[in-house]
C-alpha positions as CSV (number, residue, x, y, z in Angstrom):
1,X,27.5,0.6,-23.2
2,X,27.1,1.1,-19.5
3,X,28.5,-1.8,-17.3
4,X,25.9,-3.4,-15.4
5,X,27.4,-2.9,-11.7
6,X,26.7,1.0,-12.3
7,X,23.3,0.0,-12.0
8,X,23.5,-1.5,-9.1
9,X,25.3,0.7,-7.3
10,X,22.8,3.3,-8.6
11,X,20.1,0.9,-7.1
12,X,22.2,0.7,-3.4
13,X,22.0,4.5,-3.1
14,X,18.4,4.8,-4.4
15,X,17.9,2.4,-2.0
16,X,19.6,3.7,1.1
17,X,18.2,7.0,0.5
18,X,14.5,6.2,0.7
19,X,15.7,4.4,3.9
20,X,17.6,7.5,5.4
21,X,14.9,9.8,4.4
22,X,11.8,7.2,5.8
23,X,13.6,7.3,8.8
24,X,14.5,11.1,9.6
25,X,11.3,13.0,8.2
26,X,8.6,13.4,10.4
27,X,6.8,14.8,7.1
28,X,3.7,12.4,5.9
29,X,4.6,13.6,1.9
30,X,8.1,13.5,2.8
31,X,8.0,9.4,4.2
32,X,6.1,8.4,1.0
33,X,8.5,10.0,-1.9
34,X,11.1,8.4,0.3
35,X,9.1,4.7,-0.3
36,X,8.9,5.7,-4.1
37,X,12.8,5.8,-3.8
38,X,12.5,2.5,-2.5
39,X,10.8,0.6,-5.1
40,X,12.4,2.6,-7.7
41,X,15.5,1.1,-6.4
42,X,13.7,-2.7,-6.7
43,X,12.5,-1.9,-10.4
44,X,16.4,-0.7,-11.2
45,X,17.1,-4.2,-9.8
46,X,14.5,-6.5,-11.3
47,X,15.5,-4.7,-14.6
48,X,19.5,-5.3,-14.0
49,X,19.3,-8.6,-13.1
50,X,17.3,-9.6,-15.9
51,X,19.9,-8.1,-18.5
52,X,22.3,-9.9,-16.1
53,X,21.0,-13.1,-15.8
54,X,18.7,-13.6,-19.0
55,X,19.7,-11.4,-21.5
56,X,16.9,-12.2,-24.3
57,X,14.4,-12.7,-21.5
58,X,11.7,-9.8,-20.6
59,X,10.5,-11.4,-16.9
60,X,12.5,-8.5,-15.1
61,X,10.8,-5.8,-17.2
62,X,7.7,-7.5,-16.8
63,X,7.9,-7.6,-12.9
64,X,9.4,-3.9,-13.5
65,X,6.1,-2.6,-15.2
66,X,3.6,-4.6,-12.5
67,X,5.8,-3.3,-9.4
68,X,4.9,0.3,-11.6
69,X,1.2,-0.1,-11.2
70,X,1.6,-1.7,-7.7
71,X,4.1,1.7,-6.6
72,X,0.9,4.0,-8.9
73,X,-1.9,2.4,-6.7
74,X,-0.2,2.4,-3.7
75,X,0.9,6.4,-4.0
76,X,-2.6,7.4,-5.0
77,X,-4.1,5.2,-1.5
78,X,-1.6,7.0,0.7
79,X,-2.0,10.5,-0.7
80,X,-6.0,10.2,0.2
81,X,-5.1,9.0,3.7
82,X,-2.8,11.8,4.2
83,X,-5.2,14.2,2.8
84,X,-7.6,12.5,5.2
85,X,-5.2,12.8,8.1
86,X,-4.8,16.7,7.1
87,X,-8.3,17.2,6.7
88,X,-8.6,16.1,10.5
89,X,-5.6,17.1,12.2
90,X,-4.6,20.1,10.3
91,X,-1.4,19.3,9.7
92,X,1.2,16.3,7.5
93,X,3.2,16.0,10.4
94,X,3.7,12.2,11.6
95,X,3.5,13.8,15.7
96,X,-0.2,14.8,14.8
97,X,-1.5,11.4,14.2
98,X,-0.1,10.3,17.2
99,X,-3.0,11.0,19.2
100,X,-4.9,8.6,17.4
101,X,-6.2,6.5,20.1
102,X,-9.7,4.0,20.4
């Protein structure tokens, strides 16, 4: 059985990687798979510490599958704006929508 601080550490790199990769892409596509990283690494968690804490309980799966549909709704909102933002700008680049003034 796999000890329960591999996940954890699995969930710290996850983690730290969406973070590094937010912050150095200037690619709209690129910035959201990097959020999906993020919350993947929140699910890992909610789904360790659940088998850590309460090991006949399901609350940690339960937050893991409605943090799912959150992560699915969100991903399909931000993929229309960036389609929106490429529609208009020609381009995914985050330097393009810079000149979005009033």
């Amino acid at each position: 059985m796999i000890q329960i601080e591999y996940f954890f550490i699995l969930s710290g790199l996850l983690f730290f990687i969406g973070v590094f990769g937010f912050v150095t892409r200037r690619n709209l596509i690129a910035m959201l798979i990097s959020i999906e990283l993020v919350l993947n690494s929140v699910d890992l968690n909610f789904a360790a510490f659940n088998r850590l804490l309460f090991p006949d309980g399901s609350e940690g799966m339960f937050f893991t599958l409605f943090s799912i549909g959150i992560s699915a709704a969100e991903t399909a909102v931000a993929l229309a704006i960036i389609i929106n933002v490429y529609r208009h700008f020609h381009s995914d680049q985050v330097n393009s929508i810079e000149n979005m003034k009033w």
